[in-house]
C-alpha positions in Angstrom: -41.8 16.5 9.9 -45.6 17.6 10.0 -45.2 20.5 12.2 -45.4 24.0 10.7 -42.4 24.7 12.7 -40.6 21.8 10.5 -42.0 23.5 7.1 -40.7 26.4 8.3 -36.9 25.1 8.8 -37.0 23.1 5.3 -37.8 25.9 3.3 -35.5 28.1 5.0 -32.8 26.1 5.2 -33.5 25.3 1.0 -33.8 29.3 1.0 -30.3 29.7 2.1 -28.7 27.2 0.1 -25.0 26.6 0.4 -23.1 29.5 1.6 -19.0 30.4 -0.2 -17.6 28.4 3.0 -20.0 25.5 3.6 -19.4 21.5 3.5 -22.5 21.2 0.4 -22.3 17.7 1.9 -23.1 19.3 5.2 -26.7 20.5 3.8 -27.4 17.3 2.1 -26.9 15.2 5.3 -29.1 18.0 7.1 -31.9 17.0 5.3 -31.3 13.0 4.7 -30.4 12.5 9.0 -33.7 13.8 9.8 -36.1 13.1 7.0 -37.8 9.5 6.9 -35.7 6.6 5.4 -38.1 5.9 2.4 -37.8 9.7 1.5 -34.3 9.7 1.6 -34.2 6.8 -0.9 -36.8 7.4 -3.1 -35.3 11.4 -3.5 -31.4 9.5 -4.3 -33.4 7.1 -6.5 -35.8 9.9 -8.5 -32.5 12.9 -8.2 -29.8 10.4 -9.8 -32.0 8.8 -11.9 -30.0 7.5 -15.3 -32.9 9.3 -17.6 -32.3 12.4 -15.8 -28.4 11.9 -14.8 -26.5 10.1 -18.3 -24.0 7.2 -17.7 -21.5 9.2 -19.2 -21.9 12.5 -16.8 -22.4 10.1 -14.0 -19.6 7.8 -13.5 -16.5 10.4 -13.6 -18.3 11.7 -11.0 -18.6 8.6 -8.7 -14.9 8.4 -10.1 -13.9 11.8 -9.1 -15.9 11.0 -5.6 -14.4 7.9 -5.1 -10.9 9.5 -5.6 -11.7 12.1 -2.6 -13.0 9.3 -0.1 -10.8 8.0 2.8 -9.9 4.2 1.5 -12.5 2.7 4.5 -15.3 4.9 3.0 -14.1 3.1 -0.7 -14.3 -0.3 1.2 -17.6 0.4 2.7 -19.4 1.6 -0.5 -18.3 -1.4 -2.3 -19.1 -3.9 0.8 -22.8 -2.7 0.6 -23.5 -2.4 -3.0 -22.0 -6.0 -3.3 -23.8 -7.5 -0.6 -26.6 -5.7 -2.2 -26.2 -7.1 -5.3 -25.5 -10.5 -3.6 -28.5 -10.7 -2.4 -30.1 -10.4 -5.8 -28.0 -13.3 -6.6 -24.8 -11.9 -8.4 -22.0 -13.1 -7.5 -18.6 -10.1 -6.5 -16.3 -12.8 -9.0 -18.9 -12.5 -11.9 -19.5 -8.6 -10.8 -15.2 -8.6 -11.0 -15.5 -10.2 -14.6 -18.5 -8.2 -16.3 -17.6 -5.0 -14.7 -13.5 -5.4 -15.6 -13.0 -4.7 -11.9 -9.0 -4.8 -10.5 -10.7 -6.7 -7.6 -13.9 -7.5 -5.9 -12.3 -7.5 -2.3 -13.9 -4.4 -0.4 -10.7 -3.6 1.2 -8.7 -3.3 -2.2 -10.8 -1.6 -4.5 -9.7 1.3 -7.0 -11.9 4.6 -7.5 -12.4 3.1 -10.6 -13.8 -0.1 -9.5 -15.9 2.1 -7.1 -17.3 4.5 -9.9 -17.9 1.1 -12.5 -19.8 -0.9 -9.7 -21.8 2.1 -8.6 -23.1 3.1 -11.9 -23.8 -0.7 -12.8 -25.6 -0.6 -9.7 -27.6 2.7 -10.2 -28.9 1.6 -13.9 -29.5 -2.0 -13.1 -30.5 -2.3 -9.0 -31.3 1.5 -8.1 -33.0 0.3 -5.0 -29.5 -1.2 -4.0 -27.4 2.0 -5.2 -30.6 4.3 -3.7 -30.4 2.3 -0.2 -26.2 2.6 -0.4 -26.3 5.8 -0.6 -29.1 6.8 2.3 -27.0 4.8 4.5 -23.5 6.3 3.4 -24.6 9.7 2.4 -20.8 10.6 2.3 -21.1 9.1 -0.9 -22.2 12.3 -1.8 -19.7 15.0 -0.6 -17.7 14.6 -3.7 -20.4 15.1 -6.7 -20.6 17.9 -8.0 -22.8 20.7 -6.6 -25.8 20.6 -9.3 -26.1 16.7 -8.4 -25.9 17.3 -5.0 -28.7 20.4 -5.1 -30.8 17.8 -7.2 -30.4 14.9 -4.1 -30.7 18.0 -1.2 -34.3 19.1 -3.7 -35.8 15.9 -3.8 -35.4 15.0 -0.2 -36.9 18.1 0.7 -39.8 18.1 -1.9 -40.7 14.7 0.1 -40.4 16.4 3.0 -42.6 19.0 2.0 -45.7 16.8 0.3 -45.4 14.3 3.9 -45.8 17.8 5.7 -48.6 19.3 3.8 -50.4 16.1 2.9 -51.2 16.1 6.7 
């Protein structure tokens, strides 16, 4: 990404934005596929932030995205941010308890379940939810496009320092 050629392609594909037509998930994904890993998880962790991004605009969105997911991409989420989690020690029955979740079995979960373990998961592990996300950027298809512009400017503003700081 240090090439002037790649400085070039970044700031014109942020110039042209989202056209009428275009998957906005399709420009997201442009930028997290080739950028480093750490960028793309540090711009998902600094983008959806809960002091910049409230609890309460946040999870109707992961609800809304959730709702709009094919049921493996549902299961998948939940499979990672629970290992995740695990992995920090807590527990998918005591996650199924504190959250109110209908169930903590991947394969079963409700867009609800998805949007209540996702937002626990951004406010209390964001470098679970932050890593989730770089490796499922699906995940963000769904939000809505001023969330998705904030994810799509922060990858790229990495991708811009790591190509000028060179």
């Amino acid at each position: 990404w240090g090439t002037q050629d790649n400085k070039k392609a970044i700031v014109k594909q942020l110039d042209g934005g989202v056209s009428e037509g275009e998957d906005k998930f399709q420009h997201c994904e442009n930028f997290s596929q080739g950028a480093p890993r750490p960028d793309v998880e540090e711009g998902v962790r600094e983008s959806l932030h809960p002091e910049r991004v409230s609890p309460d605009e946040m999870e109707p969105q992961f609800r809304k995205a959730a709702e709009r997911m094919q049921p493996h991409e549902r299961s998948e989420i939940v499979h990672d941010l629970l290992a995740g989690l695990g992995s920090r020690g807590l527990t998918p029955s005591w996650l199924q308890r504190m959250l109110g979740l209908g169930s903590s079995d991947p394969s079963s979960v409700t867009s609800d379940d998805v949007a209540k373990l996702s937002e626990y998961s951004r406010q209390n592990h964001p470098e679970v939810f932050s890593r989730v996300v770089a490796d499922k950027p699906f995940f963000v298809r769904w939000l809505n496009k001023p969330l998705v512009g904030a994810v799509v400017g922060a990858i790229a503003g990495k991708l811009l320092n790591r190509a000028y700081d060179r």
